[in-house]
C-alpha positions, 0 to 999 in steps of 0.5 A: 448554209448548214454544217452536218455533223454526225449528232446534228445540223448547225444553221444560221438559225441555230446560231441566232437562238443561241446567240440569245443565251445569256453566256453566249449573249455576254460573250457576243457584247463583250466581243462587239466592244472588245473588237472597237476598242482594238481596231479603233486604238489600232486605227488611230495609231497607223493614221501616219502612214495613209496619205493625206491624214497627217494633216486632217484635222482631229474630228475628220481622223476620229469620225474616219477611225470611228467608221473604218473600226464598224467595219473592222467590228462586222468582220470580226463577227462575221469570222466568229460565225464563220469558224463557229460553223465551221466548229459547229458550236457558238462555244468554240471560243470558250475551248480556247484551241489554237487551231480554231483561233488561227483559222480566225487569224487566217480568214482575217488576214485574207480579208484584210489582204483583200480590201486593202488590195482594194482600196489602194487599186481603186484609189480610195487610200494611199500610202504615205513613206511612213508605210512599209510594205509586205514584199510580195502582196504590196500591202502596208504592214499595219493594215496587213498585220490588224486584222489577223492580230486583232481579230483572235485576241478580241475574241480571245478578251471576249471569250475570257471576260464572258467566262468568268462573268458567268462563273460570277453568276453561277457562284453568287 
């Protein structure tokens, strides 16, 4: 998979190398962290409305919360590559345009639609009354609303925190 562009090709190795940059690599960290705070405070708040978690005891919901915000943490990377090659720069997050961060939101919310989709269909979770449900997709709003909301503004935190950390090093 490569992106051409009139004054280059971007690879996937390209995107490894500059990923070892120390701008990029402070940006990469930062978006790791920022995405499992998010998700994982974003998880524990809905637990309420998926059956049989209102009752299961704290360590069951924080182990579940911990892994289901993994996952939620490789998505966001994998959107981040994603439109980085679709931008054909690792940069993309630093020009902070809203077109590159609503293709992010986009990409996040098919996913989430999907594996939520999923999940009910194959009976992994349910819902409890506490769920509404988007019309139309009958998919549970939280879940629907995670990923695309979650997603741009953890890349956003990472994009502003790892600025102004280089700006740091380049001013002392």
């Amino acid at each position: 998979m490569f992106l051409v562009r009139a004054d280059y090709v971007l690879s996937p190795l390209h995107l490894l190398m500059a990923i070892s940059r120390k701008s990029t690599g402070t940006l990469f960290v930062t978006l790791l962290i920022a995405a499992f705070v998010l998700n994982w405070t974003w998880e524990m708040l809905q637990m309420f409305a998926y059956a049989g978690m209102t009752d299961a005891p704290w360590t069951k919901t924080i182990v579940l919360c911990s892994v289901a915000s993994l996952g939620d943490v490789g998505i966001t990377v994998i959107v981040f590559v994603t439109v980085a090659l679709a931008a054909g720069t690792l940069s993309w997050a630093w020009d902070f345009k809203w077109h590159s961060y609503t293709a992010a939101a986009l990409i996040a919310t098919c996913y989430s639609t999907l594996t939520e989709l999923w999940g009910l269909a194959s009976g992994t979770w349910a819902y409890t009354a506490n769920m509404i449900v988007v019309p139309v997709l009958n998919v549970g709003l939280w879940p629907f609303l995670q990923l695309m909301l979650l997603v741009p503004l953890a890349i956003w935190i990472a994009a502003l925190i790892s600025q102004r950390f280089d700006e740091s090093l380049t001013s002392e």
